[in-house]
N, C-alpha and C positions, 0 to 999 in steps of 0.2 A: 556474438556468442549466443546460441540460444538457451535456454534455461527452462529446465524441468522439474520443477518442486516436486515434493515427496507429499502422499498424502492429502491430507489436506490444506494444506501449505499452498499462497499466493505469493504472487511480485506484485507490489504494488509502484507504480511512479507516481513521485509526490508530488502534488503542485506545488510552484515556486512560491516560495513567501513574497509577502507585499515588502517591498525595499524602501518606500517613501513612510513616514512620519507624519500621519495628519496630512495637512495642505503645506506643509512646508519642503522642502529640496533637501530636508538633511539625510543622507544616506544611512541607516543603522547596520553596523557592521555585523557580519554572519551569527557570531554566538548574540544577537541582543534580539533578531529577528525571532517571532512567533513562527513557529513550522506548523501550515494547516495540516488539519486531519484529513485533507480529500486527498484522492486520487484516482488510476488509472489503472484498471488490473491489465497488468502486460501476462502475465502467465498462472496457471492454473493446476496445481496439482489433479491425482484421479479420483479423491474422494477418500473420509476419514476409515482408516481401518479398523472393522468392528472383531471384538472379541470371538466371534463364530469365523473369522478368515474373509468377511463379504464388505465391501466395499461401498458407503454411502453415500447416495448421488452428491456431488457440490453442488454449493448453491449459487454459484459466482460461475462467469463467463469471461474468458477475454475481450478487453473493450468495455466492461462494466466500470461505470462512474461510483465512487463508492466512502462512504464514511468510515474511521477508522478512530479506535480508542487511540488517547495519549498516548500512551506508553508501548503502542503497539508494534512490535515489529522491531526488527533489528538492522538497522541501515550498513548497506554495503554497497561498497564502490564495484560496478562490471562495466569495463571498456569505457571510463570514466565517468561514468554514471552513478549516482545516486540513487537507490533502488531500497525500500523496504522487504522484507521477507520476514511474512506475518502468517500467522494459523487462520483461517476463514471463520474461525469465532468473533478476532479480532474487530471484524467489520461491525458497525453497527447500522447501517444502510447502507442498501443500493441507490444511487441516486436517478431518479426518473423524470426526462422531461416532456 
């Protein structure tokens, strides 16, 4: 399915959380794992709409590595997927290497 945000509006895929505990083998079950704030902008709205009708560049690309608040975003399943879909405020760095 391809997907086209509104706006200023991204996808982001999240990286997967770390499933190990320390150095030890015990598995933590989904709700106890830490959800990182990185990801992957898979898609990219056209830029936020300004009060005059005009369209402000986005600062984000497909393919940008990127930091994201807690609470950012609203996770939805597409084609079984776990996908955020966040505003591009949301982000708090690009990440660069």
């Amino acid at each position: 399915m391809k997907l086209e945000p509104m706006y200023d509006k991204i996808v982001v895929k999240q990286d997967k959380a770390n499933e190990k505990i320390g150095n030890t083998r015990i598995i933590a079950p989904e709700s106890a794992k830490e959800k990182p704030r990185k990801g992957e902008v898979i898609a990219v709205g056209p830029g936020l709409l300004l009060q005059d009708g005009t369209l402000a560049e986005m600062p984000l690309s497909v393919g940008d590595k990127v930091f994201f608040t807690s609470y950012g975003g609203s996770e939805i399943e597409v084609d079984g997927e776990k996908l955020l879909f966040m505003s591009a405020n949301d982000v708090l760095s690009i990440i660069k290497n």
